[in-house]
N, C-alpha and C positions, 0 to 999 in steps of 0.2 A: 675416212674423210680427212684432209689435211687440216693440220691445227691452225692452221691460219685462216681458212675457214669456220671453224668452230668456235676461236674468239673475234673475228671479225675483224683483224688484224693482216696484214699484207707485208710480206717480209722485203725489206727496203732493195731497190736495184738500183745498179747505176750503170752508166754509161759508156761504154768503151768506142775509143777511135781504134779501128783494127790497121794493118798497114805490113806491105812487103820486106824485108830485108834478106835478097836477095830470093829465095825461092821457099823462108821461112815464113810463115803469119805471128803477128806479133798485133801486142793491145795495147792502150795505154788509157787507164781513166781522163774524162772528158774536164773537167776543171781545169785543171791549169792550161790547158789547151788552147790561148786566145784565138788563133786562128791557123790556117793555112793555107798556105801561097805556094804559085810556082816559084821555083830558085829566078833569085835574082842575080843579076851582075853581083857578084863575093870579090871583094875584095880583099889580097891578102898579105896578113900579118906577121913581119920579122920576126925568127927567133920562137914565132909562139910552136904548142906543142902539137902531135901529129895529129891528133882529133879534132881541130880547131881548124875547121876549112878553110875561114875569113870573118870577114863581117859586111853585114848589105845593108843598105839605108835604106830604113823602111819608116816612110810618110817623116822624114825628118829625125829621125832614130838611129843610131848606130846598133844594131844586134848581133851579138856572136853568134857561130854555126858553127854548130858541132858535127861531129862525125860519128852519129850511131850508130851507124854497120859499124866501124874499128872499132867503136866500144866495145857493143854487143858481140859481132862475129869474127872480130880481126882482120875482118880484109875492108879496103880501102872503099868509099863511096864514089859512081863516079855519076855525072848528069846523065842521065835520059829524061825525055819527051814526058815520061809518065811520075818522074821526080818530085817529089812535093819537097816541104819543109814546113814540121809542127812549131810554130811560134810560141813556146811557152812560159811563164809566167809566174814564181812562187815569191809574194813577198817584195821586197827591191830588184831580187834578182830577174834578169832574161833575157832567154836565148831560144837561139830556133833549132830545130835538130833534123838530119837531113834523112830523109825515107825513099826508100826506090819506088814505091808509088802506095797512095791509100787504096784502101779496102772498102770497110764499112763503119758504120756507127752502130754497136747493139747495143741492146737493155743487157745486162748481166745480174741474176740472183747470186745470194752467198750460196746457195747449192751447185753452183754452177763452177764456184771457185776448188781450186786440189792446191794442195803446198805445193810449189816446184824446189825440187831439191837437186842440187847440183855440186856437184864435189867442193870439199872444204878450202881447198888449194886453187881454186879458179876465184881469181878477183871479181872476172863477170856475172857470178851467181847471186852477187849482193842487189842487183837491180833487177834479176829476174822474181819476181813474188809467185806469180799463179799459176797453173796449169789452167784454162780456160776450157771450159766443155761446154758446147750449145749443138743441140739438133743441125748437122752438117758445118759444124765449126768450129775449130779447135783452134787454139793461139796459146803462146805466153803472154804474161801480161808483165809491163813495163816500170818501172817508178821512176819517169821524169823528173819528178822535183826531185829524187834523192840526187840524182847523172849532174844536175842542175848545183845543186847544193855543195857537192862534194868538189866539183870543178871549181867552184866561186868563180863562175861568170859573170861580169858584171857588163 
């Protein structure tokens, strides 16, 4: 019998937003996550750096967009029909981050979680954390607020 059963105890889950990048599945814990939106009119920014799509007024907000695929897989994001953008949120900082289209929202246990490890010489492996395992579902998962952090978007 599982011990979480026998002390009556439930071992804490939490939430993942799942989402495409380009033919990859990818997660990202649900908190910081305020919302998501189709791409808007981006308007864009002199001089700024290649991951930095623009910025879109949203309800009276200027918010940067990032460019997640060139983070994550190096190649360039471009709009389709099925495009979202995670509007995230840590702290003062935020920014929205552009996805070739979402997926799902699952429950995720720590059993469900694996290290993801990826070579010490790839910058991109510092935001990849998990291997994610679910009955017909596999993803990496993502750390947003670090992408967030580390850019100082403001």
């Amino acid at each position: 019998m599982p011990a979480a059963l026998l002390t009556g105890t439930v071992a804490p889950r939490r939430q993942y937003c799942t989402f495409l990048l380009e033919d990859e599945f990818y997660g990202a814990e649900t908190f910081p996550i305020q919302e998501v939106i189709i791409p808007p009119r981006m308007f864009p920014v002199p001089t700024a750096p290649p991951d930095l799509l623009g910025v879109v007024n949203l309800r009276g907000s200027l918010i940067p967009i990032m460019d997640l695929k060139l983070i994550v897989k190096q190649t360039p994001w471009r709009p389709t029909p099925e495009g979202r953008i995670l509007i995230v949120k840590q702290g003062s900082l935020q920014a929205g981050f552009a996805v070739d289209s979402i997926q799902h929202v699952v429950d995720v246990g720590e059993t469900d979680l694996s290290p993801f490890e990826i070579g010490a010489d790839d910058r991109r492996g510092r935001y990849l954390i998990h291997l994610v395992r679910l009955p017909g579902n596999l993803f990496i998962s993502l750390d947003l607020t670090k992408i967030l952090t580390e850019h100082r978007i403001r």
